[in-house]
PAKOL-659190 format. One record per residue (C-alpha): residue number from 1; residue in one letter; x, y, z. Coordinates in steps of 0.25 Angstrom, whole numbers, padded with zeros to 4 digits. Layout:
<nodes>
NODE   pos   code    east   north      up
NODE   NUM      A       X       Y       Z
...
</nodes>
This chain:
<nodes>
NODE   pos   code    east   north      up
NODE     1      X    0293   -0250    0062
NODE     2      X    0286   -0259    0054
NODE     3      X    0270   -0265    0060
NODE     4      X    0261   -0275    0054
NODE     5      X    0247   -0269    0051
NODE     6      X    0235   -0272    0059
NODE     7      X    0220   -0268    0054
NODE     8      X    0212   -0263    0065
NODE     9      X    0200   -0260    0057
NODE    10      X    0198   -0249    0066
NODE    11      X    0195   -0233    0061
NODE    12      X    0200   -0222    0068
NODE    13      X    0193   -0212    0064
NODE    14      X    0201   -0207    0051
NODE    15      X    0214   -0205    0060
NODE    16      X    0226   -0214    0056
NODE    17      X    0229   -0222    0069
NODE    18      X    0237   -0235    0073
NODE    19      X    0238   -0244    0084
NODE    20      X    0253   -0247    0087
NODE    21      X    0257   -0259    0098
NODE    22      X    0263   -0250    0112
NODE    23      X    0276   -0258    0107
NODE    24      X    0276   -0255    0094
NODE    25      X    0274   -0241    0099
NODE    26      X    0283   -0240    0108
NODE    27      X    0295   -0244    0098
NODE    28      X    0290   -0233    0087
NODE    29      X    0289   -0226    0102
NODE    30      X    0275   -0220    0098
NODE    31      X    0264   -0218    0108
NODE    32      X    0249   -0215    0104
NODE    33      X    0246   -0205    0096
NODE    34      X    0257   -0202    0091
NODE    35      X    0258   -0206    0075
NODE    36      X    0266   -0215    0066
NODE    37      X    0269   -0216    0051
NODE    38      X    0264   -0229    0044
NODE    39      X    0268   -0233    0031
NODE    40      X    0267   -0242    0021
NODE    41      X    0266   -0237    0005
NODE    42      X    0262   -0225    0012
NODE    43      X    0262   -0219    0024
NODE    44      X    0254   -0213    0035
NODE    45      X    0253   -0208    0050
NODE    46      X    0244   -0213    0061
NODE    47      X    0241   -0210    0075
NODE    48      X    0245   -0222    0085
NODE    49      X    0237   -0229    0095
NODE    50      X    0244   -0239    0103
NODE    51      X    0236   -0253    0106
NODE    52      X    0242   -0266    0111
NODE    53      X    0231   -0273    0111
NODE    54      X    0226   -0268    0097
NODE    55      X    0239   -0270    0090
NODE    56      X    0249   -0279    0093
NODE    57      X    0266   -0277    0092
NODE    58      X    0270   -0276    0076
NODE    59      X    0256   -0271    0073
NODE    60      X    0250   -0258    0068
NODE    61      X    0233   -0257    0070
NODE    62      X    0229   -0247    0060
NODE    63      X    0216   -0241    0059
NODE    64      X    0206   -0240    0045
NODE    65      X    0213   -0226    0042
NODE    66      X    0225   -0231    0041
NODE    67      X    0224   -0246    0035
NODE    68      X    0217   -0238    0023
NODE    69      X    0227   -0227    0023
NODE    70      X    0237   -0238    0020
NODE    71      X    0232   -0249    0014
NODE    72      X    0235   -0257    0026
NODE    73      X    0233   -0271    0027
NODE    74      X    0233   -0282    0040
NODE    75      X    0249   -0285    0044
NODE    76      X    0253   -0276    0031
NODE    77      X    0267   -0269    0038
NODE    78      X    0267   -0255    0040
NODE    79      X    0279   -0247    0043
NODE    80      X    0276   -0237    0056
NODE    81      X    0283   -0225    0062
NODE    82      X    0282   -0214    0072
NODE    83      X    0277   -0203    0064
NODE    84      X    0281   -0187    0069
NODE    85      X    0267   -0179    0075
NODE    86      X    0261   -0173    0064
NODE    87      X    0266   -0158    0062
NODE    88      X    0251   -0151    0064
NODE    89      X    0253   -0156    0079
NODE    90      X    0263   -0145    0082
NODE    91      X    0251   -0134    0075
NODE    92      X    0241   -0139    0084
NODE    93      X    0252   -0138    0097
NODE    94      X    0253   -0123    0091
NODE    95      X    0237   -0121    0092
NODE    96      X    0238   -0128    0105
NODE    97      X    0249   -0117    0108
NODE    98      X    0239   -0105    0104
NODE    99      X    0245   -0104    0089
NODE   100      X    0240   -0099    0077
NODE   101      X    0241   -0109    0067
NODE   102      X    0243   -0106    0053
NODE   103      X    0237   -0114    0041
NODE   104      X    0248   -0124    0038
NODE   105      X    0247   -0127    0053
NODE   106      X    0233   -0129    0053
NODE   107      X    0232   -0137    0039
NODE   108      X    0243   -0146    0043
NODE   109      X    0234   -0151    0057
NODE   110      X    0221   -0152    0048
NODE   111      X    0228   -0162    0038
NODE   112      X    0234   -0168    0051
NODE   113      X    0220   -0168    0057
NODE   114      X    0214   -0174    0044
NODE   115      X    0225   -0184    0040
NODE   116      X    0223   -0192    0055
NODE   117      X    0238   -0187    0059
NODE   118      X    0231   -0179    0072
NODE   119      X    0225   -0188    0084
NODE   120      X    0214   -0183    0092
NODE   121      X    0221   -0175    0103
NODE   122      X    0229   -0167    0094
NODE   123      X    0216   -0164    0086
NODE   124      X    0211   -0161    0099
NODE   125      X    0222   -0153    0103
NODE   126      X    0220   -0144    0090
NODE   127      X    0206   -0142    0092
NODE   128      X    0206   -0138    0105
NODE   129      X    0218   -0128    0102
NODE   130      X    0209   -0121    0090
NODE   131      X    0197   -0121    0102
NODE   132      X    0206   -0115    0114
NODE   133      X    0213   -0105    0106
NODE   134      X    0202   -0101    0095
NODE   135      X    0203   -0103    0080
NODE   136      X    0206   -0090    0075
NODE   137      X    0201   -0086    0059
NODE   138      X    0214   -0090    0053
NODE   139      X    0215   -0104    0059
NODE   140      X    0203   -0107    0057
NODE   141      X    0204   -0104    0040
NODE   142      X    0216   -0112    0042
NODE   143      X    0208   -0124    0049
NODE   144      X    0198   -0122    0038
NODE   145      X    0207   -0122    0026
NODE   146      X    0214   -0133    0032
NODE   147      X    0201   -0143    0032
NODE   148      X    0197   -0139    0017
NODE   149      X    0212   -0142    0014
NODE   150      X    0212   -0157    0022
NODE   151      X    0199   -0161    0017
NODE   152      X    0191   -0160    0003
NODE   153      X    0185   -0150   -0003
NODE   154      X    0173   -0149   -0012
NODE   155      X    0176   -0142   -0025
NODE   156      X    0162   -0137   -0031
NODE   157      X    0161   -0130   -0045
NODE   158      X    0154   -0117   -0040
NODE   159      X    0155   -0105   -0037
NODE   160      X    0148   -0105   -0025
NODE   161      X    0146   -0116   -0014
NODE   162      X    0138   -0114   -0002
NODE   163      X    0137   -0120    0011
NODE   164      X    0131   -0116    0024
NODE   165      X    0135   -0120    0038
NODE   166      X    0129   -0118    0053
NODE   167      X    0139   -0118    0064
NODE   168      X    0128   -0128    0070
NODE   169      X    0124   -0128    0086
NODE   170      X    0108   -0129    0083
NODE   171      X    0100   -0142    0081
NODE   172      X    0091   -0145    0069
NODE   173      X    0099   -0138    0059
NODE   174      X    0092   -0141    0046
NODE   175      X    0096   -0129    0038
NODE   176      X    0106   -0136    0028
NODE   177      X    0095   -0146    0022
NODE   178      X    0088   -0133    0019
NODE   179      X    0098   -0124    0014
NODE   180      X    0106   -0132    0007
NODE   181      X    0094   -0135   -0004
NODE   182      X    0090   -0121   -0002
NODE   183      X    0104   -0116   -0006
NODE   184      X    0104   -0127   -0018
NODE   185      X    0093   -0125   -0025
NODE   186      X    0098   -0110   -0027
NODE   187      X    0109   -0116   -0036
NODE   188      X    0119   -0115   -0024
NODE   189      X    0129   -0127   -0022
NODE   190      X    0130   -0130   -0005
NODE   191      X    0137   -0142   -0003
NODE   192      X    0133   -0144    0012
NODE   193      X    0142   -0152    0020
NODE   194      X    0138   -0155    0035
NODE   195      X    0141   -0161    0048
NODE   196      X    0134   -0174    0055
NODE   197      X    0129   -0170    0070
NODE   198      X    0140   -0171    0079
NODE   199      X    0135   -0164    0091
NODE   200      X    0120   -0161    0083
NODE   201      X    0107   -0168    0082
NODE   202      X    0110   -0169    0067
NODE   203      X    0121   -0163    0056
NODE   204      X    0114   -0160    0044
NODE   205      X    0120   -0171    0037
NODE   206      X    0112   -0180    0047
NODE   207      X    0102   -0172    0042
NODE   208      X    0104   -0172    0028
NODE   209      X    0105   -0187    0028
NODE   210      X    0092   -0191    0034
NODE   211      X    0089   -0184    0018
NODE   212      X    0101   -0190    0011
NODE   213      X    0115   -0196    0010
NODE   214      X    0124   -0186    0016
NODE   215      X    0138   -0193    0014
NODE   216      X    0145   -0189    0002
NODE   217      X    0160   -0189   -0007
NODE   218      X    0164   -0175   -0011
NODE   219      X    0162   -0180   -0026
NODE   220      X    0147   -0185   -0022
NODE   221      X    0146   -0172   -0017
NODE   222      X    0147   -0162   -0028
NODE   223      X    0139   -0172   -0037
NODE   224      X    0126   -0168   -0026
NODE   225      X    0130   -0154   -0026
NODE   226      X    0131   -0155   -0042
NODE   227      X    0118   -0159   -0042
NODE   228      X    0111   -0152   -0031
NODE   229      X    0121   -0139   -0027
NODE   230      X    0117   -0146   -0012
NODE   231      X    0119   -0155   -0003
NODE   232      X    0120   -0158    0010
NODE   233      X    0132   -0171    0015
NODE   234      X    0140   -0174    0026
NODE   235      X    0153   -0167    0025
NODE   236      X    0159   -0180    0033
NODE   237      X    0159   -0188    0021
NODE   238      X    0166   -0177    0011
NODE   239      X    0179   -0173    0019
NODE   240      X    0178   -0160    0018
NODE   241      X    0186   -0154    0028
NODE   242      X    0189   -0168    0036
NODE   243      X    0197   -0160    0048
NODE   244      X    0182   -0154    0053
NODE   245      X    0177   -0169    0056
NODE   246      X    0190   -0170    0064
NODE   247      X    0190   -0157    0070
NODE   248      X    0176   -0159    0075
NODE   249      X    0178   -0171    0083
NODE   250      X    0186   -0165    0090
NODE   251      X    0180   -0153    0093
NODE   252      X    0166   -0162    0096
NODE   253      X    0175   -0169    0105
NODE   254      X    0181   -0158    0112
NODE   255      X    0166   -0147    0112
NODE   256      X    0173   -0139    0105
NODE   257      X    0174   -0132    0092
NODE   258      X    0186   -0123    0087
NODE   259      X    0185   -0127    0072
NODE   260      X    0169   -0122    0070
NODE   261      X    0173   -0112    0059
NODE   262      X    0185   -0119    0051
NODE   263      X    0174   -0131    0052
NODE   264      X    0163   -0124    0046
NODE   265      X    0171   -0117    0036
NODE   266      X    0181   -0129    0032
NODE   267      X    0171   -0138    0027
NODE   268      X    0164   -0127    0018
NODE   269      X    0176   -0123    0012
NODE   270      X    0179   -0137    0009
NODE   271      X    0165   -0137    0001
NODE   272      X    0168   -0127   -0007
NODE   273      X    0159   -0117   -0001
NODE   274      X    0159   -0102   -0007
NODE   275      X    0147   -0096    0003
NODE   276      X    0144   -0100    0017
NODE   277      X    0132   -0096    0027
NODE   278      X    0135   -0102    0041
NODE   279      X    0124   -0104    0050
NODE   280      X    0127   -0099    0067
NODE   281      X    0116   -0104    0075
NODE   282      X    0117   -0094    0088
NODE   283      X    0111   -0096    0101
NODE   284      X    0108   -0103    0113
NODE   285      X    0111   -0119    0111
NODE   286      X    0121   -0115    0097
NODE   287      X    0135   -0113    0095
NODE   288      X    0133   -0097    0093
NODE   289      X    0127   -0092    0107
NODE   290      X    0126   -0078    0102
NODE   291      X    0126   -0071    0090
NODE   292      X    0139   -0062    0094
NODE   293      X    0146   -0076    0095
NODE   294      X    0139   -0079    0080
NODE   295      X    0143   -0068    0073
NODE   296      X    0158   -0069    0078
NODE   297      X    0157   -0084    0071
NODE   298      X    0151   -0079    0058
NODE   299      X    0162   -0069    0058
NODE   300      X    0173   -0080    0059
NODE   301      X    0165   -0090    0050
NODE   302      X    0164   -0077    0037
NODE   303      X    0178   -0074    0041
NODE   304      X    0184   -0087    0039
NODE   305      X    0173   -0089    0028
NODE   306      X    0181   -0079    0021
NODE   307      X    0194   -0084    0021
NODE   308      X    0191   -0097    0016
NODE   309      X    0182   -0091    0005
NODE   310      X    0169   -0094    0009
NODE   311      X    0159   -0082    0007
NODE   312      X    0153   -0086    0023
NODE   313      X    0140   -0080    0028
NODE   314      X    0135   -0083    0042
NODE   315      X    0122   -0083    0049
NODE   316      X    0118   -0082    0064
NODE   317      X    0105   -0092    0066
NODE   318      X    0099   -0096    0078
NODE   319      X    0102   -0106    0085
NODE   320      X    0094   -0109    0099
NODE   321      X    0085   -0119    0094
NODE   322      X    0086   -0130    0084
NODE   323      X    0083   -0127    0070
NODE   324      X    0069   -0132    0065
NODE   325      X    0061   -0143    0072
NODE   326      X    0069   -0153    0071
NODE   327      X    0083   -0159    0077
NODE   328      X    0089   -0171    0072
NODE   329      X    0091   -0177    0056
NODE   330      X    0081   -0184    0052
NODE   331      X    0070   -0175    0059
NODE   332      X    0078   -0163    0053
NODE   333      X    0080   -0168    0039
NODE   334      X    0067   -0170    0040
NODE   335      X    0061   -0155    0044
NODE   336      X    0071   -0149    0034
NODE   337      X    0066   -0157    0024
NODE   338      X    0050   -0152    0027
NODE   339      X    0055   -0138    0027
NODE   340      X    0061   -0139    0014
NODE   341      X    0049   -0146    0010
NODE   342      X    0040   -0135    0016
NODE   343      X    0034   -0146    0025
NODE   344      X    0036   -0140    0038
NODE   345      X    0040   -0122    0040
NODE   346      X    0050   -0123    0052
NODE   347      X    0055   -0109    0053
NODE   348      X    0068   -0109    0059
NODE   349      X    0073   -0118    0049
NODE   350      X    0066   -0111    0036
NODE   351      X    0073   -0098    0042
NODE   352      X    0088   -0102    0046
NODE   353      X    0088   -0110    0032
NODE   354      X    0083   -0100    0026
NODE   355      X    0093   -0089    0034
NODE   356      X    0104   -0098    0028
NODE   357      X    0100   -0102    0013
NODE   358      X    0095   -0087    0012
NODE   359      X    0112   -0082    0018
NODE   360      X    0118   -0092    0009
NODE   361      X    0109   -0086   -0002
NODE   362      X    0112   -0071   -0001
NODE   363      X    0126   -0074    0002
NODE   364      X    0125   -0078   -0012
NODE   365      X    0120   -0066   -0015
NODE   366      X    0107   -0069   -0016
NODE   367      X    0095   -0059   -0010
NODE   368      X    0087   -0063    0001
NODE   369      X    0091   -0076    0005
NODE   370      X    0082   -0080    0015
NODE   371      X    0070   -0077    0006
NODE   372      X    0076   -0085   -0007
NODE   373      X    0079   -0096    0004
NODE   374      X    0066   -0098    0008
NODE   375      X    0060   -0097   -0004
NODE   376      X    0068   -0108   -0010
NODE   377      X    0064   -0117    0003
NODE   378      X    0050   -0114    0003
NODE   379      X    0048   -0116   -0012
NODE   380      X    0052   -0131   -0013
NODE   381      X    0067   -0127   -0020
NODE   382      X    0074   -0132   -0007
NODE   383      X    0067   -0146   -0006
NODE   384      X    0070   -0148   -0021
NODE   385      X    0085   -0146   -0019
NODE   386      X    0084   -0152   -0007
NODE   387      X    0078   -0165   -0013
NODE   388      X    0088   -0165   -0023
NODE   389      X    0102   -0165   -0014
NODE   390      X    0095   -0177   -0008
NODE   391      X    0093   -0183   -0020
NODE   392      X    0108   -0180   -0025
NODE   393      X    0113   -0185   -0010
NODE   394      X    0107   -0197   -0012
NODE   395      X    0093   -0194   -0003
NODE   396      X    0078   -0197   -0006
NODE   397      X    0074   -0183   -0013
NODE   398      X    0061   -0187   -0010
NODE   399      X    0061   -0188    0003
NODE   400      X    0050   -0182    0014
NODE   401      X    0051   -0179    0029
NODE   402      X    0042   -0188    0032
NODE   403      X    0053   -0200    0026
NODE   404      X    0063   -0195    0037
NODE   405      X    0061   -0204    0049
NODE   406      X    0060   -0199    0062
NODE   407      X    0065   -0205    0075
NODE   408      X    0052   -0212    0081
NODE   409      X    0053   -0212    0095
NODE   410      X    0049   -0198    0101
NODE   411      X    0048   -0190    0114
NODE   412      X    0044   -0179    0115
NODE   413      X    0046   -0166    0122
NODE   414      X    0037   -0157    0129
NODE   415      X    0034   -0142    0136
NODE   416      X    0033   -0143    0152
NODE   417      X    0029   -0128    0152
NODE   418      X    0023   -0118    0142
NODE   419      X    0030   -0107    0137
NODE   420      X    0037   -0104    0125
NODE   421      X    0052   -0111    0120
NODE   422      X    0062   -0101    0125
NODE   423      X    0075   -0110    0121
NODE   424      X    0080   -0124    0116
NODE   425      X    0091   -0130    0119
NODE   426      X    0099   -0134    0107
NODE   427      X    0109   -0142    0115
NODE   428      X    0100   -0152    0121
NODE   429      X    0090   -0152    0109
NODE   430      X    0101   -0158    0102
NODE   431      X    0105   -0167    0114
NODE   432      X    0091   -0171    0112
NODE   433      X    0093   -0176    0099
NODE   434      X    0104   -0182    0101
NODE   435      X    0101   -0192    0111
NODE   436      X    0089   -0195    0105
NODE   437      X    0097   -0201    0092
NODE   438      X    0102   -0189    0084
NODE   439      X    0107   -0189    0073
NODE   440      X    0112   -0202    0071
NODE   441      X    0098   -0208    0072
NODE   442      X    0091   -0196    0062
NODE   443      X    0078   -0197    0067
NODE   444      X    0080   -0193    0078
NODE   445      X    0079   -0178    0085
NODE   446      X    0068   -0167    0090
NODE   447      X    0057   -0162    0084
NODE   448      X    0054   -0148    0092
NODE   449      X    0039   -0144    0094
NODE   450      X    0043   -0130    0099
NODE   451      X    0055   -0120    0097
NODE   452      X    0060   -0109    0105
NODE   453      X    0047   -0097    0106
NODE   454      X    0039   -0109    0105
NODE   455      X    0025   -0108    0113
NODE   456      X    0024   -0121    0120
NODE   457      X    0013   -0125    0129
NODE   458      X    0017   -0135    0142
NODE   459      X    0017   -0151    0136
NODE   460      X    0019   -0145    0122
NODE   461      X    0029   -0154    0114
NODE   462      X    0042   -0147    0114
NODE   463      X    0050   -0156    0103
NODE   464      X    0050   -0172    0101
NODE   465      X    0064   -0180    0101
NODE   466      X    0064   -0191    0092
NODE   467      X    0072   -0203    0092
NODE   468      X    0075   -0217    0082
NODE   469      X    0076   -0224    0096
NODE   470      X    0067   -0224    0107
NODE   471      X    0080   -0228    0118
NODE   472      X    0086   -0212    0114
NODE   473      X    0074   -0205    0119
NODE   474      X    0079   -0210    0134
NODE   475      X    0091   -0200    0131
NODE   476      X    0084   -0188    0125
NODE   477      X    0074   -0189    0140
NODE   478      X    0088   -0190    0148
NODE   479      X    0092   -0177    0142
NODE   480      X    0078   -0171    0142
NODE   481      X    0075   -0171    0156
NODE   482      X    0091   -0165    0159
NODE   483      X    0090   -0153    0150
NODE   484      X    0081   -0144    0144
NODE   485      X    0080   -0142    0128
NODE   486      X    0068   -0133    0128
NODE   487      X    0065   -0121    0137
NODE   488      X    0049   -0116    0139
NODE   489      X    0045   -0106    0145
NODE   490      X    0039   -0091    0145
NODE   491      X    0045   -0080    0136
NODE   492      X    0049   -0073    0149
NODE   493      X    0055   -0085    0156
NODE   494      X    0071   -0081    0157
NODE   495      X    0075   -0093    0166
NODE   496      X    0081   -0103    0156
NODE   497      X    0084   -0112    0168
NODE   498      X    0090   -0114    0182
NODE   499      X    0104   -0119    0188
NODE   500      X    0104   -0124    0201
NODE   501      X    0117   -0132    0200
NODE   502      X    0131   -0132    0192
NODE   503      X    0125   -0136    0179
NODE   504      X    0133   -0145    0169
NODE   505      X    0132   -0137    0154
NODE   506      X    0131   -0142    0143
NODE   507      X    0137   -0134    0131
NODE   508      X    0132   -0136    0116
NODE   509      X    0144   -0141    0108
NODE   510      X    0140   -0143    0092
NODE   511      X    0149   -0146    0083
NODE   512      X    0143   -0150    0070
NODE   513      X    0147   -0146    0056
</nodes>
């Protein structure tokens, strides 16, 4: 059949899609969802939406994806047929079936996945499959493989690259603005990819960002890693791997989370990396609720570390209170950047980052790492190197913390007993946060007066929220007065809280890379 063209000027997200009349549909006897070849010079495959009011009889609405993919111009004709169901469909009935799947199976739904031939339910379906019947070792160093192979790769001229990661699941993780320079003023190259908050009060690209650029080309890339050995970019912009992006809106969209370790372990291979310390926060409020549970991740992560070649070392932090003072990007970027100046001592960021940089340093096989860590922070060599990725990302290298705005409008948060902080409540810490803007307005997020062990005196200030707009503050009261973030009381009290009624929980679900 041939159709006259009709520009939408609609995107659809990456994913090839039409719009057919329910006519013209009917005679390819087609319904929704189901795919057809178009061809002109050349030739693709697009998933059909049917729309009588968005396309007339004769006509074929195409999206962006696919007027770019061919060249197409308004009432061009386009010659259209019913396409077969791509082959990957029958793997992902096998999973759905409890199967094994090999690599050539898994390869061929990945490229599926990344060339836009699968719609959502049968990513869905996938997904859901790896979730219900576990991701075993071997599928999982398929999936991994997979990604690298269906996406680019950064190819770095040394030796040793590398990288560190945290399986995420505690606000204010700052420690990558601080190990990376730490790590590249030793002469290491780290080429530090991250996510952008998806479930967070801020990624450490929203982070890095209130510094610097963050958005990069692969070739942009290696000239900052050329002249810096660091840097610290948003690995949506360079393509590495590009079935995780998929993969995680999914799995955000469904609370669940099958593909952590070919996630983590895909986009490092794809950088090139030669030596690995990941980061598992551990404890009430983080992913990890014991160490038992921990250490049977740490064994999967070295294991599958060791099959795709990366010398993988794993550390157990913990995880039952946010990291630092600070949650949200600008207010982050701002206390790492007074810790590396040696503005401000916050112990529990000096020590995790220093527990990492001083891993990554005697998995090199250097000798106490911690200590050659914190020497190099403390004498000035990390805010040097530092200063220079921003530089070479395109950031002011002279840049204070006082520079760094703030969000203006403030409420603040106080003790209604004395006693001592026995827990915080990540999960609501970071609800906090994010209703009161974060992180898409970067100033905005808490500023915490007192920690778990605390002292605290009744009326004492517990944390302040800040927020770039007054209106946001209205939303962070709302979820004040329902749930509890901080718990006072007397180092003997063991009542947490009481239940008089069939609560409604609330489970912690983060996913960010």
């Amino acid at each position: 059949m041939q159709l006259k063209v009709k520009i939408l000027g609609i995107d659809s997200g990456g994913k090839p899609f039409v719009f057919l009349n329910g006519k013209d549909a009917d005679e390819l006897n087609i319904t929704a969802s189901e795919r057809i070849t178009i061809q002109t010079k050349k030739k693709i495959i697009a998933i059909v939406n049917i729309s009588d009011t968005s396309v007339e009889r004769g006509f074929l609405g195409v999206t962006e994806e696919v007027r770019n993919s061919l060249f197409l111009k308004p009432n061009s004709k386009v010659t259209v047929e019913i396409a077969p169901f791509p082959k990957s469909l029958q793997f992902i009935r096998n999973k759905l079936s409890g199967k094994k799947l090999l690599y050539p199976e898994i390869h061929e739904i990945v490229q599926d996945l990344v060339d836009g031939n699968l719609n959502e339910n049968e990513i869905a379906a996938f997904v859901t499959a790896l979730h219900l019947d576990k991701i075993d070792l071997d599928e999982a160093t398929s999936l991994s493989r997979a990604m690298v192979d269906t996406g680019k790769t950064l190819c770095i001229d040394k030796k040793i690259v590398v990288d560190k990661h945290s399986i995420g699941g505690v606000p204010g993780d700052k420690t990558t603005l601080l190990v990376v320079p730490i790590i590249a003023s030793e002469g290491f190259t780290i080429p530090k990819t991250s996510s952008r908050a998806i479930t967070s009060v801020a990624g450490t690209a929203d982070r890095a960002e209130v510094l610097m650029p963050v958005e990069f080309t692969i070739n942009k890339m290696l000239q900052i890693l050329k002249k810096s050995n660091g840097c610290i970019m948003w690995g949506g912009a360079i393509e590495l791997a590009p079935a995780d992006d998929i993969f995680v809106k999914t799995e955000f969209s469904l609370h669940i989370d099958p593909l952590l370790l070919p996630s983590i372990m895909s986009k490092k291979k794809a950088v090139g990396a030669t030596h690995l310390i990941v980061d598992i926060p551990t404890g009430r409020g983080a992913k990890m609720k014991t160490t038992g549970e921990a250490d049977l991740l740490a064994r999967d992560i070295i294991e599958l570390g060791r099959r795709l070649g990366i010398h993988t070392h794993c550390i157990v932090t913990f995880g039952e209170q946010p990291i630092g003072n600070t949650i949200g990007p600008a207010l982050e970027a701002k206390e790492a950047l007074e810790v590396l100046m040696n503005q401000k001592i916050v112990p529990d960021l000096i020590d995790k980052t220093c527990n990492i940089a001083g891993s990554m340093f005697e998995l090199l096989g250097k000798k106490n790492g911690y200590v050659l860590a914190k020497k190099i922070l403390e004498s000035g060599k990390a805010e040097q190197k530092m200063r220079e990725i921003i530089k070479a990302q395109g950031g002011n290298p002279s840049i204070k913390p006082e520079d760094i705005q703030i969000g203006k409008y403030l409420l603040h948060v106080r003790s209604e007993k004395s006693g001592q902080v026995l827990w915080m409540e990540n999960r609501v810490l970071v609800e906090i946060g994010r209703a009161a803007g974060a992180p898409k307005d970067k100033g905005a997020g808490v500023v915490f007066n007192k920690k778990i062990g605390d002292g605290v005196e009744k009326g004492e200030l517990l944390f302040t929220i800040h927020a770039e707009k007054s209106h946001k503050l209205d939303r962070v009261k709302a979820i004040l007065s329902t749930q509890s973030s901080i718990g006072v009381g007397k180092k003997s009290d063991m009542l947490i809280h009481k239940i008089t009624e069939s609560p409604v929980v609330q489970r912690t679900f983060v996913i960010d890379r």
